[in-house]
C-alpha positions, 0 to 999 in steps of 0.5 A: 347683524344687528344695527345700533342707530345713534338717535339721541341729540338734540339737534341744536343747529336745527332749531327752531325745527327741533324745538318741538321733534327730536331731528332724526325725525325731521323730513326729508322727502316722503319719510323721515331721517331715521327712516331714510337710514334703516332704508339704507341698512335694511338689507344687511341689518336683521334688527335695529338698536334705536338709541334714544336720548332727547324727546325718544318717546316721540322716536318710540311712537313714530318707529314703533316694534318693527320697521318692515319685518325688521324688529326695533329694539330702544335703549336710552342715552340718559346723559349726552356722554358722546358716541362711545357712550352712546353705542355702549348703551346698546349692549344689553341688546346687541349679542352679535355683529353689528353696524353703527349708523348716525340716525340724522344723516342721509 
């Protein structure tokens, strides 16, 4: 099964803490928010789908190819079009089951 992790706000509300990192990347604990998610769904997702928008080069470098023996695959949501369009960006990946996470909640 696959998870399609929606990355791709701008975490507004979050500023000043977003100014300079996307907010699935802000810290909680001893990992990130995004890490915190694929810690929760790594036991039923064989490979995740990172939908990156704003500052997504940044969620590439931090995550990388793989996230514990699990690949990661990155799509891009150009435009903020809300969640159906966001989740529909991962459709040149995804060929199977999936599961749909927010990547900044906890």
């Amino acid at each position: 099964m696959y998870g399609v992790v929606l990355a791709a706000g701008r975490g507004t509300r979050m500023r000043p803490l977003t100014d300079r990192r996307p907010k699935p990347l802000l810290p909680v604990g001893n990992r990130s928010l995004l890490e915190q998610v694929f810690e929760a769904a790594r036991e039923v997702v064989d490979e995740f789908v990172v939908v990156t928008g704003y500052r997504g080069d940044a969620i590439r470098e931090s995550i990388g190819e793989s996230y514990r023996d699990r690949p990661v695959h990155y799509v891009e949501q150009a435009e903020a079009l809300g969640t159906a369009h966001a989740v529909a960006q991962a459709e040149p990946v995804v060929d199977d089951d999936f599961l749909v996470l927010n990547g900044d909640v906890v």
